[in-house]
N, C-alpha and C positions, 0 to 999 in steps of 0.2 A: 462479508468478510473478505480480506484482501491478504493470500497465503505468499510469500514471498519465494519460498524453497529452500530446502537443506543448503548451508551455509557452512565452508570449514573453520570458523573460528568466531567468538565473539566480536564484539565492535559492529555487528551490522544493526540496521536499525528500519521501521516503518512510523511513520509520524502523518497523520491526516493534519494536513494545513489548510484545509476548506471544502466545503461542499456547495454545489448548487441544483436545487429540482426544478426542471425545466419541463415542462408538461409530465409525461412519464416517465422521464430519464432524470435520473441520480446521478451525477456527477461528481464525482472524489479526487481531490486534488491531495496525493501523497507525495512526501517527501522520506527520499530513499538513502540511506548513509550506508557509506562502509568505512570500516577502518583507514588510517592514512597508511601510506606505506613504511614497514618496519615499527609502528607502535605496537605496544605492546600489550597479547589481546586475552583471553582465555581461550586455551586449546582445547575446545571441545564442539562438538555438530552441533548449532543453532539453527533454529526456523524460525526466523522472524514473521509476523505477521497482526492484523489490526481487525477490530472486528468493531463494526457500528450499530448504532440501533437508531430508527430516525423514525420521525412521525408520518402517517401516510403510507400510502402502497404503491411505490412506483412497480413499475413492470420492467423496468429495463434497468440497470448499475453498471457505470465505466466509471475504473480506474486507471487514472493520467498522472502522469509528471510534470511538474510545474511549467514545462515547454508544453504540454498539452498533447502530448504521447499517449495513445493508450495503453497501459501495461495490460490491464484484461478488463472484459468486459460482460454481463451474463443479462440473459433476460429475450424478451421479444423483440 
């Protein structure tokens, strides 16, 4: 699960654009939106976030940005 954090308005967003398991490590390639500036969003507190289920038991999960950033990462 990939939690984003309290957000003050709608328009944000978590979108998984690919995965890849490479020995023990999961790799999750997300794609992160926010509203543009001055559109118009619902005012209320959002926590955006994405939860996967995948086959296999990796031991290790990073999550990156399509530049290959890590946002977090958990595991051994």
């Amino acid at each position: 699960a990939f939690f984003w954090g309290q957000k003050p308005s709608g328009g944000y967003g978590v979108r998984v654009v690919g995965s890849v398991l490479n020995g023990p490590t999961l790799r999750v390639t997300l794609q992160l939106s926010s509203p543009a500036p001055g559109s118009l969003t619902t005012q209320a507190l959002t926590s955006p976030f994405v939860v996967l289920e995948v086959n296999g038991q990796p031991t290790r999960v990073e999550f990156v940005d399509a530049s290959g950033r890590v946002l977090a990462s958990a595991g051994q």
